[in-house]
C-alpha positions in Angstrom: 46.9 16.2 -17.9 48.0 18.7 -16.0 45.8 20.8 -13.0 45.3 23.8 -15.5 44.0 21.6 -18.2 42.0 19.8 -15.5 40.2 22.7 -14.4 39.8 23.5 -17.7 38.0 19.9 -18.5 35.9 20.4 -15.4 35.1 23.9 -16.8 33.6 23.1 -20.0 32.0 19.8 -18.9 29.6 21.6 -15.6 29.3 24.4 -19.0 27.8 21.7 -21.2 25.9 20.3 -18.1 24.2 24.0 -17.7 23.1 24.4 -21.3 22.0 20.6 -21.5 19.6 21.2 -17.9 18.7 24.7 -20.0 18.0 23.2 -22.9 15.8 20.6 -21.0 13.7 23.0 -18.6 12.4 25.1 -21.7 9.4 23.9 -24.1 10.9 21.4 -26.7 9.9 21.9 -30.4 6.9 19.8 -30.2 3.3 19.4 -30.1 0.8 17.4 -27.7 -2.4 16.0 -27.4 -2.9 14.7 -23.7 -6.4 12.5 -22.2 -7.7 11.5 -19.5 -9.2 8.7 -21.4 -7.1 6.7 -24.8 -10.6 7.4 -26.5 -10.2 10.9 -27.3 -6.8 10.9 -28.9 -6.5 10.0 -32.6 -7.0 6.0 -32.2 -5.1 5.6 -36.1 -2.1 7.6 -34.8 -1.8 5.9 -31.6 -2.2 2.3 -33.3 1.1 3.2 -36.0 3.2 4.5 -33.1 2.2 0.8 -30.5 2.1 -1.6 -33.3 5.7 -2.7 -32.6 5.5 -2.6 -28.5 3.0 -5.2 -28.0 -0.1 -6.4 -25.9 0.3 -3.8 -23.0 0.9 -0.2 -25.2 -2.5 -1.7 -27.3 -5.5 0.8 -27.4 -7.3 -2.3 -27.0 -5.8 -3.5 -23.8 -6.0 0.0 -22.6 -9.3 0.9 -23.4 -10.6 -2.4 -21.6 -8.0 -1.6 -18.6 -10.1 1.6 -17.9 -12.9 0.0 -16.7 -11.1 -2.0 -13.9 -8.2 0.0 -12.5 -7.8 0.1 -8.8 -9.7 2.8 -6.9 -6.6 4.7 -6.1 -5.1 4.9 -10.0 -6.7 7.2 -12.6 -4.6 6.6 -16.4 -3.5 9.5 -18.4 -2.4 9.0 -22.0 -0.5 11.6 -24.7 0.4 12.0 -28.4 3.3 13.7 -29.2 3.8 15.4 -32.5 7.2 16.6 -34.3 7.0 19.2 -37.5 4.1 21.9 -38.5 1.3 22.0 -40.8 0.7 18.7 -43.4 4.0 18.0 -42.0 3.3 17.0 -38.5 3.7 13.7 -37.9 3.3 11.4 -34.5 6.6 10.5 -33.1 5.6 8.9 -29.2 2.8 7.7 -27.5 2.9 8.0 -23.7 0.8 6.2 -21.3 0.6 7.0 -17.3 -1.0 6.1 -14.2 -1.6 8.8 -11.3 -1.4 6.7 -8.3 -2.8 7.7 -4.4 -1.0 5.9 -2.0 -0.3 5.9 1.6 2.2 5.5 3.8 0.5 2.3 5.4 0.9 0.8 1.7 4.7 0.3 2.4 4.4 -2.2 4.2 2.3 -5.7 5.2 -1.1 -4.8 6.1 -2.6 -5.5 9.0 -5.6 -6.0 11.1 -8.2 -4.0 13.0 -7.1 -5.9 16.0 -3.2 -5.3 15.2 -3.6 -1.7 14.1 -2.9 1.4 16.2 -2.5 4.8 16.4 0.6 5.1 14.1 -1.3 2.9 12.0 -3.8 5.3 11.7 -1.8 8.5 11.2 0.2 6.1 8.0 -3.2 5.4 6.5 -4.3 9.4 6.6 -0.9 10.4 5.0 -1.0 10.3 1.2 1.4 10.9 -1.2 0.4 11.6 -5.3 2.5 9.3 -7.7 2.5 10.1 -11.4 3.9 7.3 -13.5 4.8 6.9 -16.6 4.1 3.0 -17.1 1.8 0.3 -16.0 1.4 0.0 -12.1 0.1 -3.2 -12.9 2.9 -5.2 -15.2 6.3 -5.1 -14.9 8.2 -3.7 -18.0 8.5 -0.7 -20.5 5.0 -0.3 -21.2 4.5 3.2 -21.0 6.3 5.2 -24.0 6.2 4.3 -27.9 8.4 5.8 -30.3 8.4 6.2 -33.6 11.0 4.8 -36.1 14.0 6.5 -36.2 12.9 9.3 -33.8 15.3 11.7 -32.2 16.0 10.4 -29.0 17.1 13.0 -27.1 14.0 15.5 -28.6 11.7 12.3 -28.1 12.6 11.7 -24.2 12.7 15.5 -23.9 8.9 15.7 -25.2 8.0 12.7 -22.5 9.4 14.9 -19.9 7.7 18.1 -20.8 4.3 15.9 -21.2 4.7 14.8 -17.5 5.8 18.3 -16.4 2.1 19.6 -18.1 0.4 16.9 -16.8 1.6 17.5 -13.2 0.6 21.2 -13.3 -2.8 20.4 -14.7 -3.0 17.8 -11.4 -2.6 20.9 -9.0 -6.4 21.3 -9.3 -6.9 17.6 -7.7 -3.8 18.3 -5.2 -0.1 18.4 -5.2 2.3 15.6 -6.6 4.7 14.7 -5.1 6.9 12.3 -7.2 7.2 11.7 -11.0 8.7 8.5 -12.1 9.3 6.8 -15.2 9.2 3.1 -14.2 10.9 -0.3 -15.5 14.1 0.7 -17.7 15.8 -1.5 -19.4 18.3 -1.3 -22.4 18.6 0.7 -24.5 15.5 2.8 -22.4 18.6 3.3 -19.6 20.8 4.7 -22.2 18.1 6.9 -24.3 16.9 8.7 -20.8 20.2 9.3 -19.4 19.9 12.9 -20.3 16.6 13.4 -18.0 19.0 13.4 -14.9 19.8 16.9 -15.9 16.0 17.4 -15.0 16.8 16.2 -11.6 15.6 12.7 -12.4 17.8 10.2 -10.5 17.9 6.6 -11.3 17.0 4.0 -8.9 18.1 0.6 -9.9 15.4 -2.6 -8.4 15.7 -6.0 -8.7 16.1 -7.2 -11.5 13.5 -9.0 -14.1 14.1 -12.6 -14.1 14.0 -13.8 -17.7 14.1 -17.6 -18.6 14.9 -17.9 -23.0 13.1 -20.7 -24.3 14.5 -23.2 -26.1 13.0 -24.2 -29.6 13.4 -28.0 -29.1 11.1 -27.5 -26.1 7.5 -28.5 -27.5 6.0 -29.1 -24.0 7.3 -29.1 -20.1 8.9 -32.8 -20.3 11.2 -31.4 -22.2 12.4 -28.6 -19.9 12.5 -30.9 -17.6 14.9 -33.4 -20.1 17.3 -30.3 -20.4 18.0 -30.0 -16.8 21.0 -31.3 -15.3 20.1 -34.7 -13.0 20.4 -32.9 -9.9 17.7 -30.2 -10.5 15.1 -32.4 -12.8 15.7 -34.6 -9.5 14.7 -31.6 -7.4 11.8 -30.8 -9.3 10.2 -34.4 -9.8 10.9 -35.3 -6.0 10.6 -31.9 -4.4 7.7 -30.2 -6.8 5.5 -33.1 -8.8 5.4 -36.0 -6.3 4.8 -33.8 -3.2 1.8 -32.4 -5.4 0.8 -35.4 -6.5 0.9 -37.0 -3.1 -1.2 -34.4 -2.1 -3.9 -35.0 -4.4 -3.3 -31.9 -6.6 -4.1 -30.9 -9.7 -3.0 -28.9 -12.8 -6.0 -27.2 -14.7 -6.6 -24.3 -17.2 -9.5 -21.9 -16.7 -11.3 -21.1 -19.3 -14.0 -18.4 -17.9 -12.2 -16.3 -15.4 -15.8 -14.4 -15.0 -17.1 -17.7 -13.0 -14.2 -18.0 -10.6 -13.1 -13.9 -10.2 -14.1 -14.0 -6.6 -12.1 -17.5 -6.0 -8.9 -15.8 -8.1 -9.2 -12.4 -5.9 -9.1 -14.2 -2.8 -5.8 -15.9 -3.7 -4.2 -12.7 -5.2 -5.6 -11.0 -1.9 -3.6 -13.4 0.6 -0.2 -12.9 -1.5 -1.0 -9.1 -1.7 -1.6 -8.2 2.1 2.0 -9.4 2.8 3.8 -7.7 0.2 6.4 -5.0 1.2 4.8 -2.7 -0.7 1.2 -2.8 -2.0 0.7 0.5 -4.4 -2.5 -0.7 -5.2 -5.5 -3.5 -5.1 -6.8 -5.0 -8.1 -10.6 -5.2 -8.0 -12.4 -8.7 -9.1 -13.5 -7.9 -12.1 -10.2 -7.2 -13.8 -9.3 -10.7 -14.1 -12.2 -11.4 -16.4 -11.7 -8.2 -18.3 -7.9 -8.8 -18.7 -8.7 -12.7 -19.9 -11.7 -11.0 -22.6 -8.9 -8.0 -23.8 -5.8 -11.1 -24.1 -8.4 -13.5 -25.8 -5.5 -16.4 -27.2 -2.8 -14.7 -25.4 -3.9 -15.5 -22.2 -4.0 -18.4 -20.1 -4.5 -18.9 -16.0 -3.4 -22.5 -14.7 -4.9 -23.0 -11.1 -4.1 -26.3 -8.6 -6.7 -27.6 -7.2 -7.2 -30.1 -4.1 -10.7 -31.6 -4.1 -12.0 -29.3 -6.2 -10.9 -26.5 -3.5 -8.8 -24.1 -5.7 -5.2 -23.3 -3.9 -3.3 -21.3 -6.4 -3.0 -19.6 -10.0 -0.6 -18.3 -12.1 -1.9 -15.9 -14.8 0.3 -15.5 -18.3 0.1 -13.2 -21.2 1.6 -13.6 -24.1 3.2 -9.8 -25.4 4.4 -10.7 -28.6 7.6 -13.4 -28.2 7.5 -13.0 -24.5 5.3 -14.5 -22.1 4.3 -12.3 -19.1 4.1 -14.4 -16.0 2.6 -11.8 -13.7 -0.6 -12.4 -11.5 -0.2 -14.8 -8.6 -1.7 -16.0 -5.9 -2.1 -19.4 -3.5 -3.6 -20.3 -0.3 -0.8 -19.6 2.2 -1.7 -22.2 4.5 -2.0 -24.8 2.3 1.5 -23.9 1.2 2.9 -24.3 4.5 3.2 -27.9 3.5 2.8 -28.0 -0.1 5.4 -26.0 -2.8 2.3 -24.5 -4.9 4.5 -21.5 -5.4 7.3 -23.6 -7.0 4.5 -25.6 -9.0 2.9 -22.7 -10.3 6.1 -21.2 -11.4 6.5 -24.4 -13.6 3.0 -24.3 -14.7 3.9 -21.2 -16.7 6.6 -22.9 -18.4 4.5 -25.0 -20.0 1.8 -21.9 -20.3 4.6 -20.3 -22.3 5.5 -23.0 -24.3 1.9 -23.7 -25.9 1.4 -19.9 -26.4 4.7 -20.2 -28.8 6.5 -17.7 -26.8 10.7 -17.5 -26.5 11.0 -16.2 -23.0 9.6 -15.8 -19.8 9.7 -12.2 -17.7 8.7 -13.3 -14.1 9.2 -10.3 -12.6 11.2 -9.2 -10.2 10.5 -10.5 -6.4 11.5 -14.5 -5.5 14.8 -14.3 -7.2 16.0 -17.5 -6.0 13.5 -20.2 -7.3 13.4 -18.3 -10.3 17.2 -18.7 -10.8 16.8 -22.2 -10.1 14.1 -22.7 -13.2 16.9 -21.0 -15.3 15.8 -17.6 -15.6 18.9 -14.7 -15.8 18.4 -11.4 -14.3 17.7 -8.5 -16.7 19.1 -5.1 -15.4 15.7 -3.2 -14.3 15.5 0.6 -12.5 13.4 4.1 -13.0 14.0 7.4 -12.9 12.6 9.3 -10.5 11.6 13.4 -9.9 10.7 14.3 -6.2 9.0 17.9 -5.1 10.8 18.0 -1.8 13.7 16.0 -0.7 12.4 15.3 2.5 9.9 13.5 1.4 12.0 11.7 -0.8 13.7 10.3 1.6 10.5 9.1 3.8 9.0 7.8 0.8 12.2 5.8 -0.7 10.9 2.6 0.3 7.8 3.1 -1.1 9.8 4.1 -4.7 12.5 1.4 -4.7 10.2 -1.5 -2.9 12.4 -4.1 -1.0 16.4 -3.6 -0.4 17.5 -4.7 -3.8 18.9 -7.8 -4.0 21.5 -9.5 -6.8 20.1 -12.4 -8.8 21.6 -15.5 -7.7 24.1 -17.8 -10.1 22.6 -21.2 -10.5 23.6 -23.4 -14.1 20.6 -25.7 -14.1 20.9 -27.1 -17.6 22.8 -29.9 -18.6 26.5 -28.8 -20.4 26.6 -29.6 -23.7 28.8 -32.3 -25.0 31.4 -30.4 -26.3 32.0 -28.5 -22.9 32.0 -31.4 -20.8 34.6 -33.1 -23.2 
C-alpha cells in the first residue's frame, strides 16, 4: 500500500470511528423502565430475560440482597424494551450498584492509634461509583440479554441506561466514574464498541477457574488425580498439619446462629485488603444462606470448638462460586487454614453437582496449585475528569495485576507419558 492509499485507509477508518461515537452519544431506538428497587419493574419480564444467567441476575436473590447491602451501596435495576405498541418486547435486564467510597478504602485500614492527618483528609474525600454488576461477587452478573438480541443496539441501550441513571444521580451529588465490571468472553468482544463512548478497558487479574472432573464423586478423588508430588504436598503440608492441630472440617447449617462469629472472620481478611469498596453487614450471611437455600453451603474449621475460618460457596447453575472468606489471622500464622479452606470448597463443589470452580481473582498462586486456570477478566470504565482518574486508578483496577502462574498438578495420562 502505498502513502496515498494509506492516508486514505486512515481517512475513512477515524470517518467510521466519528459516526460510530455519533451514533453512540444519541438516544438509541429503545425504551426503559429504571428502579430503585427490582420490585417495581414487571417481575414476569425480568424472570424470561435472567432465566438463563443464574443464581446472581434472580429477582429472588435480588430482592433478598436489598435488605442487606453495605451502607455505602444503594442497587439500581432497568428493563429495556425494543419495538412499539403490542410489539414491544424485553430484550436486557440491567442490574447496578451506586457505590460511596473513599479514598481511605484503597488501602489497609488502620487504627485510631495509627491514623493521622492524611488519614483523615482520605476518609473525608469521597468519590461516587456507579456500576453495572455485583460489588459483592465476582463475574458477569449485571446485564441479561435476550435471545438473539442485537448486540451492538443491546450494549448501546445499557449505555444510555447508565448515562440516564447518572443524570438522575446529580440530585444526590456528582459521579464520578461509570464502570461496567467483570468481562469475560464473548462480554469483551460484544462491548468493544462502548470505547467509542470513552469507555476504556482495564484488564484485572484474572478469575481462577478449576473444571471438575466427572469421575470425581468426593475430594479423595481430587486428591487420587494429582500427580505424587502435589497429593504429597497437600496430605503432608495441608491435612496432617490440620489434623495435628486438632482441627476440624464442619458444615453450617444456620448461618443466623453464628453471623456474628462469620463477620468477625470476614472482618480480619477485609481490613487488610488493598482495596475494601465496601463492608458487608452481619446479617447478609444469613440472608444470602435463606435466598441460596440447596445451593449454598459454608464449611468452617474449628479448634476446640473455637471457629478459625470459613469458606462460603454458591452454586450458580454448573458453577460453584467460592467467594466469602475469612480465618483467624493469628491462628494462621502457624496453621494453612487458608489452603484448607480452599480444599474445603472442592469438596463443597463436588456435592452441590457443580463442573467448575470460579475462586476469584486474588491468591493466584495456591489457586494455580489446586489446578485452577486463569480466565481473562477486565471492565470498562467512564471517568468525569481525567485527573481524577488517575488518583483513583487504584481504587478501579485494585492491586498491580498480576499473571496467573503455570503449575500441571494432575497426573499425565497414560498415553502422554508413553
Amino acid at each position: 500500500m502505498n502513502i496515498p492509499e494509506k492516508i486514505k485507509s486512515l481517512k475513512n477508518a477515524f470517518s467510521e470511528r466519528s459516526q460510530v461515537r455519533k451514533q453512540l452519544r444519541g438516544p438509541a431506538d429503545l425504551y426503559y423502565a429504571i428502579a430503585d428497587s427490582i420490585g417495581m419493574l414487571d417481575a414476569g419480564a425480568w424472570q424470561d430475560l435472567v432465566k438463563d444467567s443464574g443464581f446472581f441476575m434472580s429477582a429472588g436473590y435480588l430482592t433478598s440482597l436489598e435488605t442487606v447491602l453495605p451502607h455505602n451501596l444503594s442497587p439500581r435495576y432497568a428493563l429495556i424494551y425494543a419495538g412499539t405498541g403490542a410489539q414491544r418486547q424485553p430484550v436486557a435486564a440491567v442490574y447496578m450498584q451506586i457505590a460511596e467510597v473513599s479514598v481511605a478504602q484503597m488501602r489497609p485500614e488502620k487504627n485510631e492509634a495509627e491514623a493521622g492527618r492524611l488519614d483523615q483528609l482520605a476518609e473525608s474525600t469521597r468519590q461516587r461509583i456507579l456500576t453495572c454488576g455485583n460489588l459483592l461477587t465476582f463475574g458477569q452478573h449485571g446485564i441479561a440479554f435476550a435471545k438473539d438480541v442485537d448486540q451492538k443496539l443491546a450494549w448501546h441501550g445499557v449505555a444510555e441506561v447508565l448515562y440516564r441513571v447518572r443524570q438522575a444521580e446529580k440530585l444526590a451529588g456528582k459521579t464520578h466514574f461509570v464502570m461496567i465490571k467483570d468481562l469475560h468472553s464473548p462480554y469483551r468482544e460484544h462491548a468493544a464498541h462502548l470505547e467509542n463512548l470513552s469507555y476504556r478497558y482495564v484488564e484485572t487479574e484474572p478469575n481462577m477457574v478449576l473444571a471438575l472432573s466427572p469421575d470425581w464423586k468426593n475430594h479423595d478423588d481430587y486428591l487420587a488425580s494429582l500427580a505424587s508430588k502435589y497429593r504429597g504436598n497437600v496430605r503432608n503440608g495441608i491435612m496432617k498439619l490440620m489434623e495435628e492441630g486438632a482441627c476440624t472440617m464442619e458444615h453450617v447449617s444456620d448461618m443466623a446462629a453464628v453471623q456474628d462469629q462469620i463477620h468477625a472472620l470476614y472482618k480480619e481478611v477485609q481490613v487488610n485488603a488493598g482495596v475494601r469498596l465496601f463492608e458487608l453487614v452481619p446479617e447478609y450471611f444469613a440472608t444470602l444462606q435463606q435466598a441460596a437455600g440447596e445451593r449454598f453451603r459454608c464449611s468452617v474449621i474449628r479448634q476446640d470448638g473455637k471457629m478459625l475460618g470459613f469458606l462460603i460457596s454458591v452454586a450458580d447453575g454448573d458453577t460453584s462460586v467460592a467467594y466469602h472468606i475469612g480465618f483467624d489471622r493469628a491462628a494462621a500464622a502457624s496453621l494453612p487454614i487458608y489452603l484448607r479452606l480452599l480444599h474445603a470448597g472442592i469438596a463443597d463443589a463436588i456435592s452441590m453437582g457443580c463442573k467448575e470452580i470460579s475462586y476469584g481473582r486474588t491468591a493466584l498462586e495456591p489457586k494455580a496449585a489446586l489446578g485452577a486456570k486463569p480466565q481473562p477478566f477486565g471492565i470498562l470504565v467512564r471517568h468525569r475528569q481525567p485527573v481524577l482518574n488517575k488518583m483513583m486508578k487504584r481504587l478501579l483496577t485494585g492491586i498491580e495485576h498480576e499473571e496467573a502462574p503455570e503449575r500441571s498438578p494432575f497426573k499425565k495420562p497414560a498415553a502422554a507419558k508413553a
